[in-house]
C-alpha positions in Angstrom: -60.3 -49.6 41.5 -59.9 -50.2 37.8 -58.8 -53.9 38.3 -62.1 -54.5 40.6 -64.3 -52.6 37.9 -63.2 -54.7 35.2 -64.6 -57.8 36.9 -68.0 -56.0 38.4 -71.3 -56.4 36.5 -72.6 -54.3 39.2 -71.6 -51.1 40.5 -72.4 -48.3 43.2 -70.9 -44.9 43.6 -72.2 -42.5 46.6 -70.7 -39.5 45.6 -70.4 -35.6 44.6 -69.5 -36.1 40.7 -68.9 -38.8 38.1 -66.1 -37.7 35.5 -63.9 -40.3 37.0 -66.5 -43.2 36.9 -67.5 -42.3 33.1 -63.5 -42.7 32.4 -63.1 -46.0 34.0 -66.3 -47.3 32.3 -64.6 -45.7 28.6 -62.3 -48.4 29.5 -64.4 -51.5 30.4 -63.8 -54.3 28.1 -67.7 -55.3 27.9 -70.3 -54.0 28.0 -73.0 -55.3 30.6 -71.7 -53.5 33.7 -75.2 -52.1 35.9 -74.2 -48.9 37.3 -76.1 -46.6 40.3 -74.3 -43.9 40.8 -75.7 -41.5 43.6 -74.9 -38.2 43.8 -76.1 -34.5 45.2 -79.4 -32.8 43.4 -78.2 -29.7 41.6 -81.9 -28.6 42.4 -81.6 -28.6 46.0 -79.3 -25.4 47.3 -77.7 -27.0 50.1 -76.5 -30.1 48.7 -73.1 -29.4 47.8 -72.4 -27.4 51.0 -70.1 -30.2 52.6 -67.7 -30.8 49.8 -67.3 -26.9 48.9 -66.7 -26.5 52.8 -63.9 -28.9 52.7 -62.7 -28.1 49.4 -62.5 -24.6 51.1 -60.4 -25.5 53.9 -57.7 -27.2 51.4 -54.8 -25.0 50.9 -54.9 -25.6 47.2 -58.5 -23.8 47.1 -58.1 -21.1 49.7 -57.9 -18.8 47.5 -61.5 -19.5 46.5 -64.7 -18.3 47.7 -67.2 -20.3 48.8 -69.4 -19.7 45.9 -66.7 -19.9 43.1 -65.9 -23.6 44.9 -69.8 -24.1 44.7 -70.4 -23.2 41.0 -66.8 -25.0 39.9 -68.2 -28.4 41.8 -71.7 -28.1 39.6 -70.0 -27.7 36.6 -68.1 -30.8 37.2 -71.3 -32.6 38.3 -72.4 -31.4 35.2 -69.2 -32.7 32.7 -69.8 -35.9 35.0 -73.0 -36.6 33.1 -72.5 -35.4 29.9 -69.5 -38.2 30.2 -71.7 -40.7 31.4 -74.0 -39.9 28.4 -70.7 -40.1 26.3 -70.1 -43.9 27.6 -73.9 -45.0 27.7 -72.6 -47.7 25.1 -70.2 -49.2 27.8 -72.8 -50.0 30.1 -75.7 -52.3 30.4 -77.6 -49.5 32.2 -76.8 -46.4 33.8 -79.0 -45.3 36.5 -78.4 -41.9 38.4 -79.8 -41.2 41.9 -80.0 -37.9 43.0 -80.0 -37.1 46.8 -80.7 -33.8 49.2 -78.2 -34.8 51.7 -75.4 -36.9 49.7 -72.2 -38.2 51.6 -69.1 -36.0 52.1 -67.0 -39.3 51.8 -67.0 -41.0 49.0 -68.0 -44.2 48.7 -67.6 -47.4 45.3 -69.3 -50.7 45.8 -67.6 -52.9 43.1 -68.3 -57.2 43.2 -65.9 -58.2 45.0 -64.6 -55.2 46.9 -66.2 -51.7 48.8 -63.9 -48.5 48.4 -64.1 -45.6 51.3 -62.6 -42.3 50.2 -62.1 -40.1 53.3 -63.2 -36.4 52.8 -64.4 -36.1 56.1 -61.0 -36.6 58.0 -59.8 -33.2 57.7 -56.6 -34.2 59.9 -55.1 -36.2 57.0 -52.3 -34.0 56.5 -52.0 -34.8 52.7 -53.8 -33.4 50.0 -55.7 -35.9 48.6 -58.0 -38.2 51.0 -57.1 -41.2 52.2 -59.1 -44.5 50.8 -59.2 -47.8 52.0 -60.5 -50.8 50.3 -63.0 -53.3 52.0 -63.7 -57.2 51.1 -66.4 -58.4 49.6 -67.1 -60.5 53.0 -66.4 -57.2 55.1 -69.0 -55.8 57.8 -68.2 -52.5 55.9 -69.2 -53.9 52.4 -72.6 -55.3 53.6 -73.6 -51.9 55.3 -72.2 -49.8 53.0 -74.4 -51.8 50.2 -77.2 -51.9 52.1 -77.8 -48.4 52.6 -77.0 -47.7 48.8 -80.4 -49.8 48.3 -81.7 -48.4 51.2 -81.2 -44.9 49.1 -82.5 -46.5 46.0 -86.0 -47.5 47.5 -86.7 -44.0 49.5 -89.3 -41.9 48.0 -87.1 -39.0 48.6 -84.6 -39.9 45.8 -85.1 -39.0 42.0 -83.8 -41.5 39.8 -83.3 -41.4 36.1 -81.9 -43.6 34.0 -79.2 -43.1 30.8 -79.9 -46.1 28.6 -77.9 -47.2 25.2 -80.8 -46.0 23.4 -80.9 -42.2 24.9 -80.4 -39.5 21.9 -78.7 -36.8 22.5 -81.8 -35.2 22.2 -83.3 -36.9 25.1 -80.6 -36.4 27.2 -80.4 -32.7 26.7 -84.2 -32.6 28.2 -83.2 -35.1 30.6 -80.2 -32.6 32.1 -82.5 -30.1 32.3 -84.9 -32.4 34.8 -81.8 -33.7 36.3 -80.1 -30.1 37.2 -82.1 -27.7 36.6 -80.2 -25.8 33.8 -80.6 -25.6 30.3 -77.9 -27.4 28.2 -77.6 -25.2 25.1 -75.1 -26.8 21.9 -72.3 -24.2 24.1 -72.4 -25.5 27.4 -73.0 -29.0 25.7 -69.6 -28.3 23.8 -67.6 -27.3 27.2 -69.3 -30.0 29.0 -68.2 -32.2 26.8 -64.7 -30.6 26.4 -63.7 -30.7 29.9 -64.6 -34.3 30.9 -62.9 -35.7 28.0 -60.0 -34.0 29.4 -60.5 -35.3 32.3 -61.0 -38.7 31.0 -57.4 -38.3 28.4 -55.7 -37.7 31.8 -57.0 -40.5 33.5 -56.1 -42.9 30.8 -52.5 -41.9 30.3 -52.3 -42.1 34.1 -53.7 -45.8 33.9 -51.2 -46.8 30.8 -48.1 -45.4 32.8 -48.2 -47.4 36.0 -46.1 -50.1 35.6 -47.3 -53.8 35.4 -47.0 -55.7 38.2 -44.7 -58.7 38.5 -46.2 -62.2 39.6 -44.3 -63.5 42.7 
C-alpha cells in the first residue's frame, strides 16, 4: 500500500480511523498528494456500532465491553486526526468526509490500484482481516471509486477540509465541529502522543522488511 501511495496524487480511504493513513503520508516524498478520507461522524451514536461489534467478537477484545471497545475506537478516530493535522504539510489537500452509516470493510483507492480490507468476513479464522488488492482497470476499482464520489456529492455527508495553512488554533475549533468534543492542550497532548506512537511503529515496521530482489 505504501509503494502504490508513493505514486498516487490522489487518494480515497472509506474507513473507521486514519492513524495509519497520516503515517504513510509522514512518509510521502512530495508533497501534492489530494487525500479524501471518509470515515464515521463521532456526532452520530450509532456509527461506530459495526466495527465495535466485530472488534467484540475478536478473541483479543473479549474481554472488553461494548462500550469500552466504543470509546477506545473514538479515541483513535480522534489521534487519527490530530495526525492528519500533524502531516497537513505532506499533502496538497486533506479533505475529511464524515458519514452516518460508514463501511465495516475498509476500503483505499490509490492511482493505480483499489485495496479491500475484509472486516466483515468474520469466518477468516486469523486475527487480522484479509485484504485484497484490485487494478486500476478492475470492475472493483471503478465501483468502489464511484461510490466514494457518490459519498462526496450527497447532501448527507459533512466535509471539512485540513489545509497547509490550518493553525493549530483553527484546527482545535475545527475538532470540536468535526467530533463533537472539546480538545483541551491535555487531550491535544495524548492525542498527539498516541498517534505518533502509532506512526514510530509503523515506520520501523516499513524500514525492516526487506528489499526486494529484481528477477
Amino acid at each position: 500500500m505504501t509503494e502504490d501511495l508513493h505514486v498516487s496524487s490522489t487518494y480515497w480511504y472509506r474507513g473507521i480511523h486514519t492513524k495509519f493513513c497520516a503515517a504513510r503520508f509522514s512518509m510521502l516524498r512530495s508533497s501534492n498528494l489530494q487525500a479524501h478520507l471518509i470515515l464515521p461522524d463521532p456526532t452520530v451514536p450509532h456509527s461506530l456500532d459495526a466495527r465495535s461489534e466485530y472488534r467484540v467478537a475478536q478473541t483479543s477484545d473479549s474481554h472488553l465491553t461494548l462500550q469500552e471497545i466504543r470509546e477506545s475506537t473514538l479515541r483513535s478516530i480522534w489521534a487519527g486526526l490530530v495526525g492528519l493535522f500533524l502531516v497537513r504539510n505532506k499533502c496538497g489537500s486533506i479533505e475529511v468526509l464524515l458519514v452516518s452509516a460508514p463501511s465495516l470493510d475498509r476500503f483505499e483507492i490509490f492511482q493505480n490500484s483499489a485495496w479491500v480490507t475484509l472486516f466483515s468476513d468474520m469466518d477468516q479464522g486469523t486475527r487480522f482481516p484479509r485484504a485484497m488488492r484490485f487494478p486500476h482497470e478492475s470492475l472493483i476499482y471503478r465501483m468502489q471509486e464511484a461510490e466514494c464520489l457518490a459519498i462526496r456529492r450527497s447532501p448527507t455527508t459533512r466535509r471539512f477540509e485540513i489545509s497547509r495553512t490550518t493553525t493549530e488554533e483553527e484546527f482545535v475549533s475545527l475538532f470540536s465541529t468535526l467530533t463533537g468534543q472539546d480538545l483541551t492542550p491535555q487531550l491535544l497532548a495524548e492525542l498527539k502522543a498516541n498517534y505518533e506512537g502509532t506512526a514510530d511503529r509503523f515506520r520501523s515496521s516499513i524500514r525492516l522488511r526487506p528489499t526486494r530482489r529484481a528477477r
